[in-house]
C-alpha positions in Angstrom: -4.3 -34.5 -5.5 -1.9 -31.7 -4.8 1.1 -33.2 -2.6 2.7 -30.2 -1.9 2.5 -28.5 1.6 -0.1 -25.6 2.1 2.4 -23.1 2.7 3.9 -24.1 -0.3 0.8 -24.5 -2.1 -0.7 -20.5 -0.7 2.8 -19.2 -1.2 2.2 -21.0 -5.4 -1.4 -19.0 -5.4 -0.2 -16.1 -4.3 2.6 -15.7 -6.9 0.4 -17.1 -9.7 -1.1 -14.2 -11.1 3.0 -13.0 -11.5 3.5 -15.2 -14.4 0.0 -14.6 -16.1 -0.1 -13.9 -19.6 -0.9 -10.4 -18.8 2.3 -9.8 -16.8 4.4 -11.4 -19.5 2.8 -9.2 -21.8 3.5 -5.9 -20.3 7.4 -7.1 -19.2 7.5 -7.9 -23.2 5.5 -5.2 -25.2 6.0 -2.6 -22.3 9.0 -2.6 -20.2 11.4 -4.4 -23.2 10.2 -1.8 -25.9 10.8 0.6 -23.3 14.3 0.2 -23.0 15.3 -0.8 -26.6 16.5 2.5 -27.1 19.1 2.2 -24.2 19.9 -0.9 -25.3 20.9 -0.2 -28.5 22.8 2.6 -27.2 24.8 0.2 -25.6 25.5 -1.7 -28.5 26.0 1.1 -30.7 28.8 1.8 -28.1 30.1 -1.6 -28.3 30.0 -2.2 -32.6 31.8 1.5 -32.2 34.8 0.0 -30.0 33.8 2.8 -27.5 34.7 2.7 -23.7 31.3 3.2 -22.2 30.5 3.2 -18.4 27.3 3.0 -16.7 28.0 6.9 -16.4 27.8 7.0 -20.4 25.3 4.9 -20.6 22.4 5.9 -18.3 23.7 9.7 -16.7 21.5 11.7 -18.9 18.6 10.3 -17.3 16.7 8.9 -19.8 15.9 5.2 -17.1 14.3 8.0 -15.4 11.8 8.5 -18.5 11.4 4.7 -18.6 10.8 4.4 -15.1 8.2 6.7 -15.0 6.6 5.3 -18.0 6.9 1.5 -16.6 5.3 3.1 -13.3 2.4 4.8 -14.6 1.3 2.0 -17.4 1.3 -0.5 -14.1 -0.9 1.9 -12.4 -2.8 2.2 -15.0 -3.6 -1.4 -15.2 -4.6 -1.6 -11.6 -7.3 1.7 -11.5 -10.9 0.9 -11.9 -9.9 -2.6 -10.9 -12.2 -3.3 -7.2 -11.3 -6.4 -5.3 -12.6 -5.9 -1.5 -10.4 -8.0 -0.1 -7.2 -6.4 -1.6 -8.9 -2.7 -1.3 -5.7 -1.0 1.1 -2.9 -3.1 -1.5 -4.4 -1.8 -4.3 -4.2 1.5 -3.0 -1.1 1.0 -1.5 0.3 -0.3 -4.7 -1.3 2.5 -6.8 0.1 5.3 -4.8 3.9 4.0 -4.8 3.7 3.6 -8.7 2.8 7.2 -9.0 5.0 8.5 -6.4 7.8 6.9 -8.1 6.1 8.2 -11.4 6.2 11.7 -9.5 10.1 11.1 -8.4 11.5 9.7 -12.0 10.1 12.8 -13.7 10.9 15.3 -11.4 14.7 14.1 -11.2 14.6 13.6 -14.9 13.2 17.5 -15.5 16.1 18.5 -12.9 18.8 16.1 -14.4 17.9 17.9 -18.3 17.7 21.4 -16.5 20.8 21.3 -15.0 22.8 19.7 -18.4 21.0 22.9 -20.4 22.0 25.7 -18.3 25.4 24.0 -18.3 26.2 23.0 -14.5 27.6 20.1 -13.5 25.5 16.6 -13.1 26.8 14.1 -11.1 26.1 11.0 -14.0 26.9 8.5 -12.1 24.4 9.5 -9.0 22.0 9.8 -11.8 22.8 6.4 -13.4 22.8 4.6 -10.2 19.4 6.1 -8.6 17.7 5.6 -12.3 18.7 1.6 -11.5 17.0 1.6 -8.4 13.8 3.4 -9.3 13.7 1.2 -12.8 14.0 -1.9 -10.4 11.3 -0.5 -8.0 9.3 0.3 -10.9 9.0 -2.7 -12.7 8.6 -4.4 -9.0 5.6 -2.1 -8.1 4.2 -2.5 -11.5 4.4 -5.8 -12.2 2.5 -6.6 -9.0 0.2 -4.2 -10.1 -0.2 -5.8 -13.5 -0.7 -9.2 -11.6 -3.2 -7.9 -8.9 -5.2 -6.4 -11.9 -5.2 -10.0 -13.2 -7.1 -11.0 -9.7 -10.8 -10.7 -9.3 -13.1 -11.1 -6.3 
């Protein structure tokens, strides 16, 4: 017998299908790989004895390329998936991965545009935006992931 309260116990059901295999699979083998290259980066920065900032470190734009990736391979999880009951989420879900799959690699194209005609890019903007779309991107993806896990 389950002692724990109902909203407790709802709020436990609802947040299961986070920490399914699945998810942990795609935060492993897709968002981890994903970002090994920044990573070592940073610790080829590091070994080097190099002052790095987060300007250095992510104001080319390449989180963007990540973000879009994490994005669409969350997405991509989710389509052809049909649960009724979670129709308008599922949509909802599907559309913000891929209009932050459309805003990551459209800054990203802008960002490398910019650096090859020579202007001047503002790395720290980039850096800083690149977190926040990386975060919402692993957010919208991993409950895509888990609502993929769902079915009727």
């Amino acid at each position: 017998m389950d002692s724990a309260p109902p909203a407790a116990s709802g709020m436990r059901d609802l947040l299961a299908p986070l920490a399914s295999e699945k998810v942990i699979r795609w935060l492993m083998f897709g968002v981890a790989f994903a970002t090994l290259p920044l990573l070592l980066n940073l610790l080829l920065a590091v070994t080097s004895s190099r002052e790095i900032g987060i300007g250095q470190l992510l104001g080319q734009g390449e989180l963007l390329l990540v973000s879009a990736g994490v994005a669409a391979s969350g997405a991509g999880e989710l389509s052809g998936e049909a649960i009724e009951a979670l129709r308008r989420f599922q949509i909802f879900l599907s559309g913000a991965a891929y209009i932050l799959v459309c805003i990551a690699s459209v800054w990203f194209a802008s960002t490398a545009t910019l650096k090859a005609g020579g202007q001047k890019v503002n790395e720290t903007a980039v850096a800083n935006g690149s977190l926040v779309l990386f975060a919402a991107a692993i957010i919208t993806g991993m409950c895509c992931v888990g609502l993929s896990r769902m079915r009727r």
